[in-house]
C-alpha positions in Angstrom: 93.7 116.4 111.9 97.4 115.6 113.0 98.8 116.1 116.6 102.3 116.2 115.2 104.2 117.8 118.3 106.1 120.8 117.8 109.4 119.2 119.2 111.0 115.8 119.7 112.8 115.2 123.8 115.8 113.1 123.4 116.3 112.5 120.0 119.8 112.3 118.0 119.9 114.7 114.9 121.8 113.4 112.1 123.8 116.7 110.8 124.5 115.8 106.9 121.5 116.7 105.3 119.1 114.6 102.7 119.1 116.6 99.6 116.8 116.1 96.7 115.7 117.6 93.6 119.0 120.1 93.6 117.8 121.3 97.0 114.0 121.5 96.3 113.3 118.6 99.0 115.7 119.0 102.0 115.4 117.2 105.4 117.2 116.0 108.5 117.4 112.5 110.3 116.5 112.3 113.9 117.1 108.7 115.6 115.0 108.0 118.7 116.4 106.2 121.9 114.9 102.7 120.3 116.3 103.6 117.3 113.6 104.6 114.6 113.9 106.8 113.1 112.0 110.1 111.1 112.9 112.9 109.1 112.2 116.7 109.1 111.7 118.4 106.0 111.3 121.5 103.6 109.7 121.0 100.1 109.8 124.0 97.8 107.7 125.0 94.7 107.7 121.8 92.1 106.5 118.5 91.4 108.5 115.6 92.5 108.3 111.8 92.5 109.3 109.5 95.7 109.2 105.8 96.2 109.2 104.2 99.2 110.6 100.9 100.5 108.7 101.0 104.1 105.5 102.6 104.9 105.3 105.9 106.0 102.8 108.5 107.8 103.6 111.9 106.5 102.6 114.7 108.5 102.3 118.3 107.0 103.8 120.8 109.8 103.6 123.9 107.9 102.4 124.6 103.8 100.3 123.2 101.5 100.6 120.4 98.8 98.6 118.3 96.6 99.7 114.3 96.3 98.4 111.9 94.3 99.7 108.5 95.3 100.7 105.4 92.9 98.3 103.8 91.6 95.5 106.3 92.4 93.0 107.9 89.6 93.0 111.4 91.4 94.9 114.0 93.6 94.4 115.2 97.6 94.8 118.6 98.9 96.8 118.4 102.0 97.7 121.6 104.0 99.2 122.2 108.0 98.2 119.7 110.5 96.4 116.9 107.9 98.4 113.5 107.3 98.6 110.7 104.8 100.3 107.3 104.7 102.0 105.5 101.7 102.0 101.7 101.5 105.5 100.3 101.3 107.1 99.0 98.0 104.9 101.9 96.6 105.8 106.0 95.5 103.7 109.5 95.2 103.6 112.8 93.6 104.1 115.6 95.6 103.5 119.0 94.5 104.2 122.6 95.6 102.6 125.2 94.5 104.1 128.2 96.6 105.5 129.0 99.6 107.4 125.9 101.1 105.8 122.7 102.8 107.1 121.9 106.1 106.6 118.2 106.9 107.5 115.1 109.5 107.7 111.4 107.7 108.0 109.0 110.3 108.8 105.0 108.8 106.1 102.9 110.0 107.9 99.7 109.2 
């Protein structure tokens, strides 16, 4: 299980949003005091595609959603408070189902 917090202290929100899939993945930029950086997001119902070009941790705050990274034979269930990581240079499916997946993808470099 994740301990994803529920808020972040001292952080800079970006205010333009990142919008995706005509509004199906939306989420917001917030820059830490040392700089990195992680976004907050909303996925609703579909099946999208993402590629990465860091590694990144995504945590699942709220929802439920099934993933099946690149390269991989089968999908993972992943609902509030579990994780997974994506290698850099690499993608995943992500898929909604209902309701709307609440999630925090932090860049791990």
């Amino acid at each position: 299980m994740s301990s994803t917090p529920q808020q972040f202290a001292g952080v800079a929100a970006v205010a333009k949003a990142n919008v995706y899939f005509d509004g199906k993945v939306v989420s917001h930029t917030i820059v830490f005091p040392d700089g990195s950086k992680k976004t907050l997001g909303l996925i609703y119902p579909g099946k999208f595609h993402f590629g990465t070009d860091k590694a990144e941790r995504m945590e699942i705050v709220a929802g439920h959603c099934t993933v099946k990274l690149d390269g991989q034979a089968s999908s993972v269930n992943y609902s509030a408070g579990q994780l997974f990581e994506v290698p850099a240079k690499s993608g995943f499916d992500i898929e909604v189902k209902q309701g709307i997946c609440e999630y925090v993808c932090s860049f791990l470099s």
